[in-house]
N, C-alpha and C positions, 0 to 999 in steps of 0.2 A: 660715053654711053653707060647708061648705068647697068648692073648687074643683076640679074633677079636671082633670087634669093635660092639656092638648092634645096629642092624639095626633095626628100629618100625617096629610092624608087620603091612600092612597095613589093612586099615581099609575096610569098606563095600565101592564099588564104589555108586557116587551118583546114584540115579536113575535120570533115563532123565523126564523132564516135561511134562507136557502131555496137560498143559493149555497155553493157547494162551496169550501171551503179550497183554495188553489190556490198552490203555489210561486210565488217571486217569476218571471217570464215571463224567460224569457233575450232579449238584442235577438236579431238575424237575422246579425249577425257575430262574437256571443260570447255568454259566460256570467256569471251573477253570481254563483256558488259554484264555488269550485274542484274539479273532477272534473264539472261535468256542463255536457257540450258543447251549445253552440247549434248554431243549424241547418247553419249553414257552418265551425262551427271546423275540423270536416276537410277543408275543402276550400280554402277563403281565407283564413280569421284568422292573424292575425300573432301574434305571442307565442312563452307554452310552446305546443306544439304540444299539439292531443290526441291523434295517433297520428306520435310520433316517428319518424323514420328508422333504421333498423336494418341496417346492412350487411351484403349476403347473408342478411338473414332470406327469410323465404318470401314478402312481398309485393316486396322487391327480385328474387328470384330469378325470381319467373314475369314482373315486367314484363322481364328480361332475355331471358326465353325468348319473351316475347311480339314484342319488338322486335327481337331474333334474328330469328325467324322471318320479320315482316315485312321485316326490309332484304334477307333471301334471296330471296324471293320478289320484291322490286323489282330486283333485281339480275338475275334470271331472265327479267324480262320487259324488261329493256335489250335483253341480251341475245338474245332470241330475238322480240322485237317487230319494227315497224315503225318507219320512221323518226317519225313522226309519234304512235306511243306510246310511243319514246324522249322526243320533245320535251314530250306533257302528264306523264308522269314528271318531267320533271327541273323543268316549273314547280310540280309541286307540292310537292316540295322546298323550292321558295324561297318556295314558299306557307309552309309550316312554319316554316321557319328566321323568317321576317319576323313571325307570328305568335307565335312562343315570344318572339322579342325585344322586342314589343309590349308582350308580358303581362307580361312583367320588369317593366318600366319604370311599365307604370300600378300592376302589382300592389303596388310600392315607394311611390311616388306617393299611393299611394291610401291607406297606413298610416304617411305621415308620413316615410319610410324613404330617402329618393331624394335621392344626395347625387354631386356629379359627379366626385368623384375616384374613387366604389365604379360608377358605373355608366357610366361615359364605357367602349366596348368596348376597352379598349386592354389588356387582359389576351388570352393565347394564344388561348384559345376564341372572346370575343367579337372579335375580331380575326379569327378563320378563320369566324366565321358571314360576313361580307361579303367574306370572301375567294371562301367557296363558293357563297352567290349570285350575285358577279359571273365567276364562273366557271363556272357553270350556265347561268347569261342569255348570257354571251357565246364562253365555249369558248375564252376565251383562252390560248394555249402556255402565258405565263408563271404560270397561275394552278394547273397540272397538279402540278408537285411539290409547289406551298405544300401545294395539297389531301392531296395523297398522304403525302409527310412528318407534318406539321405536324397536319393534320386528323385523320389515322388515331391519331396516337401521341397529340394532347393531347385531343383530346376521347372516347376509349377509358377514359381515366383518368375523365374529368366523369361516363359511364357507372355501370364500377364504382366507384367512390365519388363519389356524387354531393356537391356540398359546399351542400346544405341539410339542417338540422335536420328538414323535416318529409316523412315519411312518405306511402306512400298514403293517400287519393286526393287528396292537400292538389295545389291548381295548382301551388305551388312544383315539386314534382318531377316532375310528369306532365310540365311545361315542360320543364325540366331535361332529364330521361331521354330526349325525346324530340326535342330542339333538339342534343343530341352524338349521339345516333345517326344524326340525319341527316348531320352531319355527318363521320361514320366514314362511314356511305354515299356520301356524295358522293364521299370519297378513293376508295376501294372501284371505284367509277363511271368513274372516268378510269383504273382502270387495266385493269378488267373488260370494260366495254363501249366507253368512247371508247380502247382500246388504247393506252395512251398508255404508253411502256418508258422507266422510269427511264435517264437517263447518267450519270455520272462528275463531267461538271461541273456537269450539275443537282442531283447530290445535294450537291457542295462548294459549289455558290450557296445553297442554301438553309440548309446548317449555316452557311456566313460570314453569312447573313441570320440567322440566328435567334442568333447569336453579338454582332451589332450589336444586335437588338432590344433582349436580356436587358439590355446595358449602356445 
């Protein structure tokens, strides 16, 4: 008698799935396919950027006209405030300047980035942010041209060209854009509302200071 052949019994059919295919999940500081941004790449993540910096495109130009606006209007109410809405103006200024410098430093910190010869403030800018707080806090004479010189012409320049890679609404530049304009306000301030009139040998102290700095 011949044999037939064993056939497997078959097994349990799968069962059908019930969950939804689902991209690989991006973390909460980035992505894991190029071109699709996690929840914070525009606003914290380090890297390519996902919305680059564009000089004079349209989100540089309205935060210009934004922050325009605003240092007019602080500048308005120096001027035509009381003494004591002069003085919470000019702390919160040094509110600002102390927080944008903050966020430098952990936002660097915090992506591995933070190295003390890039972030020790000893370049123009970070150099006139403690120039301009302590000149806020204190209303010091000698602190009135560095402001006005120094602060007007180098951090105008950090303004229009901001020197980060990333774009709005990334922290980088809202910092940025908003740590030199206060700091053009501040020059702005000593000469607008604390009246303070350039002289002759203040402006030649300050070109032989910033003559010694460079070197």
């Amino acid at each position: 008698m011949k044999e037939r052949a064993s056939v497997p019994f078959p097994g349990p059919a799968p069962k059908a799935s019930l969950s939804i295919p689902l991209r690989a999940s991006p973390g909460l500081l980035g992505s894991t396919k190029r071109g699709e941004a996690g929840v914070l790449d525009s606003f914290f993540a380090a890297g390519d950027p996902a919305n680059p910096f564009v000089i004079f495109g349209g989100a540089h130009l309205l935060s210009l006209a934004v922050l325009a606006a605003l240092g007019y209007v602080t500048l308005r109410l120096g001027r035509s405030g009381s003494e004591e809405t002069r003085l919470r103006i000019k702390r919160g200024m040094i509110a600002l300047l102390l927080v944008t410098f903050v966020e430098g430093h952990f936002w660097h910190a915090f992506h591995g980035e933070w190295a003390v010869a890039e972030r020790l403030p000893l370049h123009m800018c970070g150099a006139m942010v403690w120039v301009s707080i302590y000149g806020l806090w204190t209303d010091r004479p000698w602190t009135h041209p560095l402001m006005y010189y120094l602060g007007i012409a180098g951090a105008i320049q950090g303004v229009l060209q901001p020197d980060s890679p990333y774009g709005f609404p990334h922290v980088r530049f809202v910092a940025t854009m908003i740590s030199h304009t206060t700091i053009v306000v501040a020059g702005l301030w000593v000469i607008l509302v604390d009246e303070y009139a350039p002289s002759l040998r203040s402006t030649l102290w300050t070109l032989a200071l910033v003559h010694v700095y460079a070197t």
